[in-house]
N, C-alpha and C positions, 0 to 999 in steps of 0.2 A: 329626267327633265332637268336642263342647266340652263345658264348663261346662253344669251347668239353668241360670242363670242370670250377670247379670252380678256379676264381683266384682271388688272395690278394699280396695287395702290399707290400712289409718287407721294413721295413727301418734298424733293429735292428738284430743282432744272438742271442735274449734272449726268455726263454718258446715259443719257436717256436711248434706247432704243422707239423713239416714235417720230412722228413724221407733221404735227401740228397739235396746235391746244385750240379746244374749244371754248371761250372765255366767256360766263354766263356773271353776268353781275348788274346792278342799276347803269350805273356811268363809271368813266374811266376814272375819276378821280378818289375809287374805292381803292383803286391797286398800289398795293404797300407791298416794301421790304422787296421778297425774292420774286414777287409777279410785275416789280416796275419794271423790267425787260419789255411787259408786253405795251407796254402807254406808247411808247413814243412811235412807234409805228400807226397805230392806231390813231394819234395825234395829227400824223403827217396826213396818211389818207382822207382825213377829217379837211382838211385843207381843199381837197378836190372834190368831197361825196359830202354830200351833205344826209346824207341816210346814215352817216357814220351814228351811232349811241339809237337810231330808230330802229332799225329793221336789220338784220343779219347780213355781216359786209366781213370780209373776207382781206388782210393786207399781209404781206411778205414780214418772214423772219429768217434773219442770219444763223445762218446755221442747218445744222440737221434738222431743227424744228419745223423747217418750210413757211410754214402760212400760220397764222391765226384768223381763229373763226368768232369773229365776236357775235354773241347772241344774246342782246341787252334782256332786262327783266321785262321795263320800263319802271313805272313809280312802286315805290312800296309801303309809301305812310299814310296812301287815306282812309277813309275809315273800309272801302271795300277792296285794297287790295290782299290777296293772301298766297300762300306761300303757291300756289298752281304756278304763277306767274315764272317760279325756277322752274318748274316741268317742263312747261310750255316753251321756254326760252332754251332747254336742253336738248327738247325733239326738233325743235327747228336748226339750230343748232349743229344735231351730227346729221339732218336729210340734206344740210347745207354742206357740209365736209365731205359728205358723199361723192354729193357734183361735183367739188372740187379736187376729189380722187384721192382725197385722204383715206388711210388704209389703218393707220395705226395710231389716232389721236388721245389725245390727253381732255379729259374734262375740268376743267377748274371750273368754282364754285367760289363767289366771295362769298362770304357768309354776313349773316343781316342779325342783330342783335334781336328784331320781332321774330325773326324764325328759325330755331332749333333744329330743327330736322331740312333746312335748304340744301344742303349737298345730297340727302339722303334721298328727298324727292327730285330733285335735279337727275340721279343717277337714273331713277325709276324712267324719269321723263326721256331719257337718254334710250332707253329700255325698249318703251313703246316702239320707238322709229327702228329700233334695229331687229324686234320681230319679224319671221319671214314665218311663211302660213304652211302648216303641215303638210299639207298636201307638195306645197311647192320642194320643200324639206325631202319628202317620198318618191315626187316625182324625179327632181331635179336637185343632185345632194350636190352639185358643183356649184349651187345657189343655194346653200343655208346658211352661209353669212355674210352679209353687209361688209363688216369690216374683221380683219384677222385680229385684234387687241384693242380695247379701250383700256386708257389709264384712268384711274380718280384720282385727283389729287387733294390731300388735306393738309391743311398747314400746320397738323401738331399727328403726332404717330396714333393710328387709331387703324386697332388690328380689326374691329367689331366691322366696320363700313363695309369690307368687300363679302365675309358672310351673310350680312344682316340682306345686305341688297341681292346678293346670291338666293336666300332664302323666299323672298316675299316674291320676284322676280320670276324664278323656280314656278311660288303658285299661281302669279296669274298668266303665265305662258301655257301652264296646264289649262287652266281657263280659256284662255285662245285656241289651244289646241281643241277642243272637247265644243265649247260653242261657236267660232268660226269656220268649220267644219262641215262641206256640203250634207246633206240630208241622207244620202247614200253612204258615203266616209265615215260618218258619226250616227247610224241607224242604232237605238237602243242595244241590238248583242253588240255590235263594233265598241260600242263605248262602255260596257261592260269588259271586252276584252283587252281595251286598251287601260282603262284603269285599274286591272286584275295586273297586267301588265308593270304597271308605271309603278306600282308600290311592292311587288314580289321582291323580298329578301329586306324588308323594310321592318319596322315596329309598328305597323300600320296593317291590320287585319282588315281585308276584303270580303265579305260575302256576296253572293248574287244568287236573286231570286228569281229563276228564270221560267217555271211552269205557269203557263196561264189561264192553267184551270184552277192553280192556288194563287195566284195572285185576283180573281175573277173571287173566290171564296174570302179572302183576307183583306184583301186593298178592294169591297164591290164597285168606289167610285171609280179609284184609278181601271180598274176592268173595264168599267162601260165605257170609256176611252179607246180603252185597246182594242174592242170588240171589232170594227172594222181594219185594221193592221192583223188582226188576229190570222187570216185567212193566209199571208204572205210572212212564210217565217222571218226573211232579215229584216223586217218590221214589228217581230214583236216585243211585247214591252221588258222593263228590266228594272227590277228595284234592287238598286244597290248599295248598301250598308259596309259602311266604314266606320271603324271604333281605333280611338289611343287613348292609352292611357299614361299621364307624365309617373314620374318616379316618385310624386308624394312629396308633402301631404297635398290630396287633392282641395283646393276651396274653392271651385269653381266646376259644374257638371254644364256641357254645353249638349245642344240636341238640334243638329242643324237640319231640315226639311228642304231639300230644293226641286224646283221645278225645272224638268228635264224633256220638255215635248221638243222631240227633235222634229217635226215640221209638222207644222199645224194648219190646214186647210179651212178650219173654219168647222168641221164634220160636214153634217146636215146642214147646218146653218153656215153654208159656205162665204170664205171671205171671197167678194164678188168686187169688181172695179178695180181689178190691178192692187188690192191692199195685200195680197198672197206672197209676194215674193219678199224676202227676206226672213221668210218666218222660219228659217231652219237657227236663225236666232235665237228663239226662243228658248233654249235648253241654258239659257245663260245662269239659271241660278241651280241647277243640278250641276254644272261645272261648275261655279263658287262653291260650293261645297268639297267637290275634289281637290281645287286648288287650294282652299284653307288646309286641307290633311297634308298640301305641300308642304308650306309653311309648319306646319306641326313635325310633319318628319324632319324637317332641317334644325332646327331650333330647337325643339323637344321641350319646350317648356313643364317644369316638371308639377305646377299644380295646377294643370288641366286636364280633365278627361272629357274626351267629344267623341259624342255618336254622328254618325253624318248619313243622312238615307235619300240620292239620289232616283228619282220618279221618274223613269224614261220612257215613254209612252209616244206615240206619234198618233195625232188624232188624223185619220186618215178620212176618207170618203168611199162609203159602200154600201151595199146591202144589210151587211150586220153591224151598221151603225149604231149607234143609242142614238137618243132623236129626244126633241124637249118635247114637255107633258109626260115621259118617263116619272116612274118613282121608281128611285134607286134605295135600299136600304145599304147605309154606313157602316162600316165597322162598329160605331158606336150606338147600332142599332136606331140612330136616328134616321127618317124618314123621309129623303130627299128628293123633292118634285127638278127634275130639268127646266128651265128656263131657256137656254140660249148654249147650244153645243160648243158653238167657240167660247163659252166659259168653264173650258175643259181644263189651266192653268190647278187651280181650285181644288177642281175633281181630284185632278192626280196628287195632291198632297194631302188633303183632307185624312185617309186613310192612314197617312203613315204619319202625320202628327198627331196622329189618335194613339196610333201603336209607341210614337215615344212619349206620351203623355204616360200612357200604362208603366212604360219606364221607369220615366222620371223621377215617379213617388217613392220611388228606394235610392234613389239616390244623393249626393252630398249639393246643398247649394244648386239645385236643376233651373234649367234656363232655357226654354225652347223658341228658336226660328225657324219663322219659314222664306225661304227669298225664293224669289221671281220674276222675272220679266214679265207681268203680270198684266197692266193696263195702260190704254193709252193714255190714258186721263192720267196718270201720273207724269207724264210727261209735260201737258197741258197744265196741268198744276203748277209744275216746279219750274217746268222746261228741262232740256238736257242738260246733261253734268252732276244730275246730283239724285243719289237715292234717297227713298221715301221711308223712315221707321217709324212705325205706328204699336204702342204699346198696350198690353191690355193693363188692369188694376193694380197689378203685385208687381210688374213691370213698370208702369209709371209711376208706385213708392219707390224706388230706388234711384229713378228720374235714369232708365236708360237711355232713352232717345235722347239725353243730353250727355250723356258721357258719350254714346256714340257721336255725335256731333261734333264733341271738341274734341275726342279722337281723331274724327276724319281732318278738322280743320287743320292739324297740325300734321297731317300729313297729307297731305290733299286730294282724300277720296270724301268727298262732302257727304253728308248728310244733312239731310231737312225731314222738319218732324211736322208729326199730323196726329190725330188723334181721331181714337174711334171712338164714336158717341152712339146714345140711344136710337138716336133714326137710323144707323146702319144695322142693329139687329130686329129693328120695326120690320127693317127692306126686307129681310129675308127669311122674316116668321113666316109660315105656311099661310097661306090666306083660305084654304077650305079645311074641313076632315079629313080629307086624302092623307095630308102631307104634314110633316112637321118642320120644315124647313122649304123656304124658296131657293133654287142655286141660285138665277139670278131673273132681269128681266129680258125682254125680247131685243135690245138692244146696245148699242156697243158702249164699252163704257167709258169713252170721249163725249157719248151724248148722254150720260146718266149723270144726275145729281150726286155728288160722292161718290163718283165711279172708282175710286182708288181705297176709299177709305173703307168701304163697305164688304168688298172679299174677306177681309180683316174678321169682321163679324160672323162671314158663313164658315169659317174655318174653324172660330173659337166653338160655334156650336153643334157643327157638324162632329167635328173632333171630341166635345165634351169636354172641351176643357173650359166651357161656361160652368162645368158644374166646383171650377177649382179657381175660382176670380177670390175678391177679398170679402165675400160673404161666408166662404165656405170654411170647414176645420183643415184644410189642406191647399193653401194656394199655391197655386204656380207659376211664375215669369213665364211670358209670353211676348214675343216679338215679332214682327211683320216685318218685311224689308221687302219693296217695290223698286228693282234695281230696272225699269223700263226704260227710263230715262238716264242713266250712267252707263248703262252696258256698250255705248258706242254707237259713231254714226253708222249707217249702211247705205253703200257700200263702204267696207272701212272695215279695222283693224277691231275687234272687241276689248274694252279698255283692264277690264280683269277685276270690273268694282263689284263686290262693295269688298271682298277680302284685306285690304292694306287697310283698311280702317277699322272693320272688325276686328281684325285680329289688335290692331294695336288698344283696342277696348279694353283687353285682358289682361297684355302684354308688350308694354311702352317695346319701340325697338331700340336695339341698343348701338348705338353710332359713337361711342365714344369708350 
């Protein structure tokens, strides 16, 4: 897993091998010293266009260089703007250089004294646009790159930018690959096979757990999932465990859980009115997990060790459905009534956040996530662009939702925070003898009060890790990340969130 294309760093505008720069900055009267070459054209055309410093405009340069692509920020001082505004101005940017038949552009980046990391996100943003989708990659290898070379340019020598952007790049293309991936392409064995694949000869150890009379005995929630997939093998499920370990000393044990339902129908409880398509989406946070071990094999940061356990399930529609008023018994021997089969997200992690809780407890500083694409209602909450971290006790004394937060801010994978409260483990105490836990109610949860905050709760107790909050002689961090709303629009490119933020949670990146 690399780059779309080849890139180099420019420090200099001398025997350049490229063919335009793509000029991302507020206004022109940023450009100083070795980039006033680019003003006075930009000046002229100003003269004729009045969209010159609005909207991405395109004017002639002397030389080899051809054209410049200007693709303004717009403002950057008030109190809401933030550093996106460089992404965003760098994907329009080279879709603009495109049309204009640029092949081998330069990206400049003025840099803003509020934002540190703007070339770094600029490049990402750069990134986005030049993804082409696996498939088309398989089908069509004369169409897997956009463009033959991107340059970055920085105006002082900085070896760190072309690995660092190599690296995080790297994991959310794996991201793209794994979750924008039709439903056939990316069927739970496919996506075991490919990231068995992607990490072979790596520091990055694969397992796959692929029988599904033991995973039906070990993971019972994720089973009652699989039960109707079960009957057609290229749909059966696959939990897949990934483990690194840095070179020491570790201060940091991470234990990433993601949800991995490659196409979700709804079960029993089928999604009916057209809400069905797109849902082979939904595997976006069992690919953040892949893509974070990207990030980790490149970088190798050496005081982290992360387990990562991908839930691939595809809640299908059949006769050996599981169907709600089920009681499923958990891993954790907890006693779980069905509510609502499309709250199958849940199911499939519950199991294996139980299993790295068991973990956990031996090891150094443990920290467990689970992410998903989880609810609509996070969406409706936040709206799109920005994921959802909801902490439990031991997790919100360290105030992670806020170091994740101004992690992301500063490199522009947002986070927004929320908290779980007592009425979300009320919702989902068993309300008869039967049962000791509700999974959820009869309804979706756009129309449920706390519909985002609340899976948070059935997870903590389903799993048992209620029994390691800040009451007990053993607490454990615990964190939720609702990436429903960041994982991208559809139809569209999947944006590779919440990974560039997480990871910089850990481990600032290094651009300089």
């Amino acid at each position: 897993m690399g780059l779309p294309c080849e890139i180099e760093l420019v420090s200099k505008f001398e025997n350049l091998n490229f063919d335009g720069v793509i000029l991302v900055c507020e206004k022109l009267d940023d450009l100083k010293d070795s980039l006033s070459f680019l003003k006075k054209p930009l000046e002229d055309l100003k003269q004729i266009d009045d969209s010159v410093g609005k909207s991405v405009t395109v004017a002639a340069l002397d030389g080899g260089l051809k054209r410049v692509i200007f693709a303004p920020t717009g403002p950057l001082n008030r109190d809401y703007d933030d550093v996106r505004r460089f992404a965003d101005a760098a994907e329009n940017g080279i879709k603009r250089a495109i049309k204009a038949g640029c092949q081998s552009p330069v990206l400049v980046t003025v840099k803003n004294d509020k934002f540190k990391y703007a070339s770094f996100v600029a490049a990402l943003g750069a990134m986005q646009a030049l993804y082409v989708p696996l498939e088309i990659r398989e089908a069509k290898p004369e169409k897997k790159n956009k463009l033959l070379k991107l340059g970055l340019w920085s105006g002082e020598s900085s070896p760190y930018l072309i690995p660092t952007v190599d690296a995080f790049e790297s994991g959310r293309s794996l991201v793209r690959d794994i979750q924008g991936s039709d439903p056939e392409r990316m069927a739970p064995p496919r996506v075991a096979d490919y990231v068995t694949a992607n990490f072979a000869n790596t520091n990055i150890k694969v397992e796959v757990v692929s029988d599904c009379d033991y995973i039906e005995k070990n993971y019972p929630c994720l089973g009652a999932v699989n039960r109707a997939a079960k009957v057609v093998p290229r749909h059966n499920a696959r939990v897949i465990k990934l483990f690194y370990e840095g070179s020491g000393p570790i201060t940091d044990t991470l234990f990433l859980v993601g949800k991995g339902v490659t196409y979700d129908t709804g079960g029993a409880d089928v999604k009916a009115g057209g809400i069905m398509a797109g849902m082979h989406r939904d595997k976006g946070g069992a690919s953040a997990v892949a893509g974070f071990f990207q990030i980790l094999e490149k970088l190798k940061p050496a005081h982290l060790k992360v387990y990562g356990t991908m839930s691939m399930v595809r809640n299908s529609i059949g006769a050996n459905g599981y169907v709600a008023d089920e009681i499923i018994t958990a891993r954790s021997g907890k006693r779980v009534r069905v509510g609502n089969t499309d709250a199958e997200g849940r199911m499939a992690m519950a199991d294996c956040l139980c299993e790295a809780k068991e973990m956990a407890k031996n090891e150094v500083n443990p920290h467990l996530y689970t992410i998903a694409t989880l609810t609509g209602h996070a969406i409706i909450a936040m709206g799109p662009g920005y994921s959802i971290a909801m902490d439990n006790g031991p997790a919100r004394e360290i105030q992670n939702s806020l170091k994740l937060r101004d992690a992301g801010d500063a490199v522009g994978d947002m986070f927004e925070i929320s908290t779980i409260r007592r009425e979300d483990y009320v919702f989902h105490t068993g309300k008869s003898e039967y049962e000791d836990i509700l999974q959820c109610n009869n309804a979706p949860s756009s129309r449920t009060p706390r519909g985002h905050q609340s899976p948070s709760a059935f997870m903590i107790m389903t799993s048992g890790l209620d029994s390691h909050g800040l009451d007990s002689d053993h607490p454990l961090k615990y964190t939720h990340l609702d990436i429903a709303g960041s994982e991208g629009k559809f139809p569209g490119i999947p944006t590779g969130a919440p990974i560039t933020g997480l990871y910089s949670r850990y481990f600032v990146p290094r651009i300089k």
